[in-house]
C-alpha positions in Angstrom: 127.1 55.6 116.8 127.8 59.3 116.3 125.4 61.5 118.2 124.8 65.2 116.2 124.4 68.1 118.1 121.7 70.1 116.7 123.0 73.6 115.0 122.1 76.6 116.9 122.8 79.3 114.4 119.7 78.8 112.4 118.2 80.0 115.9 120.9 82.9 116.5 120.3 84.2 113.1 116.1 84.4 113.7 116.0 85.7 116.6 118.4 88.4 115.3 116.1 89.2 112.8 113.1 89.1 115.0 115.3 91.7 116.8 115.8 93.8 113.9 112.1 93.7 113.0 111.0 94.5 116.3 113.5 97.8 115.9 112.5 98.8 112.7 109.0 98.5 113.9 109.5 100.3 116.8 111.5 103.0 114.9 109.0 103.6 111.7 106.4 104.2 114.7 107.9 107.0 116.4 108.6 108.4 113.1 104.6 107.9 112.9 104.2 109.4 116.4 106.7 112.6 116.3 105.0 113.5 112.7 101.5 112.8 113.9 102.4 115.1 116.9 104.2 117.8 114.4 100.9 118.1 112.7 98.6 118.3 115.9 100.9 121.3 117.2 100.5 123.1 113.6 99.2 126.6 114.1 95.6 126.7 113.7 96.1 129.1 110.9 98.7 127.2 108.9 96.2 124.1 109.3 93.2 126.9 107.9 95.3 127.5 104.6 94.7 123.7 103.6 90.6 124.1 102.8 88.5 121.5 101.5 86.9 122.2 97.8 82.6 123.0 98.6 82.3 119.6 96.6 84.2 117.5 98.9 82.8 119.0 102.0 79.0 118.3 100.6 78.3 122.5 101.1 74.5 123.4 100.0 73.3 127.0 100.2 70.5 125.9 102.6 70.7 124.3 106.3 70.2 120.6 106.9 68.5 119.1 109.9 68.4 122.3 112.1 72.0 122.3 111.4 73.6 125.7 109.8 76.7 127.7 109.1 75.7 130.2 111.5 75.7 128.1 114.3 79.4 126.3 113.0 82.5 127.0 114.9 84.4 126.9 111.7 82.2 129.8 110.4 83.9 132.9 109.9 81.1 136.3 109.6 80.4 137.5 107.1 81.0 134.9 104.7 84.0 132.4 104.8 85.2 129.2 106.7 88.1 128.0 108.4 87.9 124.2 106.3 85.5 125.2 103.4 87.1 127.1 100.6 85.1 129.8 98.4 82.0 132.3 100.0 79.6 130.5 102.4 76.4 131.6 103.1 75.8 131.5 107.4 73.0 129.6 106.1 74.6 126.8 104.4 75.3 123.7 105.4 78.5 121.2 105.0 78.8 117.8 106.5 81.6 119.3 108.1 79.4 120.7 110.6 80.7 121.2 113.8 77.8 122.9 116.7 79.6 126.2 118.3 80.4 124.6 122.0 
């Protein structure tokens, strides 16, 4: 009787590509990383030219909850935002609210 010894490329060529994977995974993150980080070190006023339409930011003319522009650290006296384009009242109100702290 002829005994077979088992192949062990099959098992060479997976772990390679686990390998590989486990690279490209690896590099396609610290892509994802070094661009997240890019975009966190933006200056705040290259970040302020990118404003959100009234619309999508839910703006209303009135406040909301206690909740007003006035009282927003995006606000900017007399009448504008740093995320909300168009004139805002220091009234108003967006669900973009963020409490001066």
């Amino acid at each position: 009787m002829t005994q077979s010894t088992p192949c062990s490329c099959r098992a060479e060529t997976v772990t390679l590509e686990t390998q590989a994977l486990s690279r490209r995974t690896l590099l396609s993150g610290a892509a994802f990383v070094a661009s997240a980080a890019a975009v966190g070190l933006m200056p705040l006023r290259a970040r302020a030219q990118q404003k959100v339409a009234q619309s999508a930011a839910q703006y209303q003319d009135s406040p909301k909850n206690g909740q007003q522009c006035s009282t927003c650290s995006h606000f900017q006296a007399p009448g504008s935002c740093e995320v909300v384009d168009g004139t805002i009242s220091p009234s108003g109100w967006c669900a973009l609210y963020t409490k001066k702290g």
